[in-house]
Each structure stands twice: as structure tokens, then as C-alpha cells.
C-alpha positions in Angstrom: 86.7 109.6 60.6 83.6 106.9 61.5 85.8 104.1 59.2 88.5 104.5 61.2 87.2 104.7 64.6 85.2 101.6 63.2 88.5 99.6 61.8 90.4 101.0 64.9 88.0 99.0 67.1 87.5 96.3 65.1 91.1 95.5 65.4 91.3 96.1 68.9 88.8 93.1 69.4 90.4 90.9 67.0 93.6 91.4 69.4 91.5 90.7 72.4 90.4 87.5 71.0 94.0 86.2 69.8 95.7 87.4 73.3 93.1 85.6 75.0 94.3 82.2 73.0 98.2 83.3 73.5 98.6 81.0 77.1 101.1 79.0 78.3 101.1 75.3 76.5 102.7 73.8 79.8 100.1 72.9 82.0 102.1 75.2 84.8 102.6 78.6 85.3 105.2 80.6 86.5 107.4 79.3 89.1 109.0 81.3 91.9 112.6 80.0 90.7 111.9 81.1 87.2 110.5 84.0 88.5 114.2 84.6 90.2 115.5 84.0 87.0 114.3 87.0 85.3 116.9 90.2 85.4 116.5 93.7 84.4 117.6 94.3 80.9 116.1 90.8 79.5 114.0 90.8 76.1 110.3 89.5 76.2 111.2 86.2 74.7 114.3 86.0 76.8 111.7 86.2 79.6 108.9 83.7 77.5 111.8 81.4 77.1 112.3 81.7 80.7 109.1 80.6 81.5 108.2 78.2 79.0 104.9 80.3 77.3 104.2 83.6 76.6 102.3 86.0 79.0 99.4 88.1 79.0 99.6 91.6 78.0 97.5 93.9 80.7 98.6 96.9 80.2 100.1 99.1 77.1 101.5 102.2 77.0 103.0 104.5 73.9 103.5 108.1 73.8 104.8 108.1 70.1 107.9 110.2 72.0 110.3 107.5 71.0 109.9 103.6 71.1 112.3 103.3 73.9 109.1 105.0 76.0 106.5 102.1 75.3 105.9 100.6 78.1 103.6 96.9 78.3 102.8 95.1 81.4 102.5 91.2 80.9 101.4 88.4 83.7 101.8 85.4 84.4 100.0 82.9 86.6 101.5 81.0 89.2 102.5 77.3 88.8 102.0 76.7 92.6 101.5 78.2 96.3 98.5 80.8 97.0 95.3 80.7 95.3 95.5 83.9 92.8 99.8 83.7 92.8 100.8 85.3 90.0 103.7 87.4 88.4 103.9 90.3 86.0 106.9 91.8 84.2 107.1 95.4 83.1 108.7 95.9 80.2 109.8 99.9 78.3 111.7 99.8 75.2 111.5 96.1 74.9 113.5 95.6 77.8 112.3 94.5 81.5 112.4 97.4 84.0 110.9 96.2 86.8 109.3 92.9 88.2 106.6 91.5 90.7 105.1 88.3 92.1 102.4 87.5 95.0 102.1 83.9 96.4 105.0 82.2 93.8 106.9 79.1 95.3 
């Protein structure tokens, strides 16, 4: 049980460490037209493709009921306006549900 706690946790900070290097290339962020362009039903690369770079996960969920239950949260920050502007895109069963944004223009 201790090896696999161990290797559990071990893995969970090697993903840490690689998601903290997964950022967008572009020097920009998210902008508040691309953030328009997103629609409910879109795949996370359809979104990343979007955008220009992939997002930052914050937030997983799975109940092992079914993989169309996962849920993950991913943000992006924004390419202009507010200090802090930002967007995040939920997504469950690999498909966006729902979508928010603070300061984008």
C-alpha cells in the first residue's frame, strides 16, 4: 500500500512539473474574440486550436461512473485589458459545457 501511495504521488509531481511547462508559445494569451469563438460542444484541441496554445489544467474531476462524467477545468490568461484577465473553459466528457472570462478584450 506505502509503494503505491509512494508512486501515486510521485506521478502526481512529475505532472505538476510538465503542466507547469505546457504554456502558450505565442507571446499572447487569450483574446476576448477568441474567447467568443469558443461554443459548447467543442473538443479541448478544437478549443487549443482556437487559442493558439494549450491551457492550464486547474481543476480535475472523475468519479469512475463513466468517462462522460470527468470533468477538468483549464485557464487561460488574457492577451490584453485588466491586470489578472483571464478565461477558463469547463470541459465533461471531453466536450466544453460551460465557459468564463474576467477582464478579456
Amino acid at each position: 500500500m506505502k509503494k503505491i501511495l509512494k508512486a501515486t504521488l510521485i506521478f502526481l509531481c512529475l505532472s505538476a512539473v510538465i503542466l507547469s511547462f505546457a504554456s502558450c508559445d505565442k507571446e499572447e494569451g487569450i483574446s476576448l474574440k477568441e474567447f467568443n469563438s469558443i461554443e459548447t460542444g467543442m473538443t479541448y484541441e478544437e478549443v487549443c486550436d482556437i487559442i493558439g496554445c494549450e491551457g492550464e489544467l486547474i481543476s480535475s474531476a472523475d468519479l469512475n461512473v463513466g468517462s462522460e462524467y470527468a470533468s477538468e477545468i483549464y485557464s487561460w490568461k488574457g492577451e490584453t485589458g485588466i491586470i489578472g484577465a483571464n478565461a477558463s473553459v469547463t470541459f465533461q466528457g471531453g466536450k466544453v459545457i460551460s465557459k468564463a472570462q474576467f477582464g478579456l478584450e
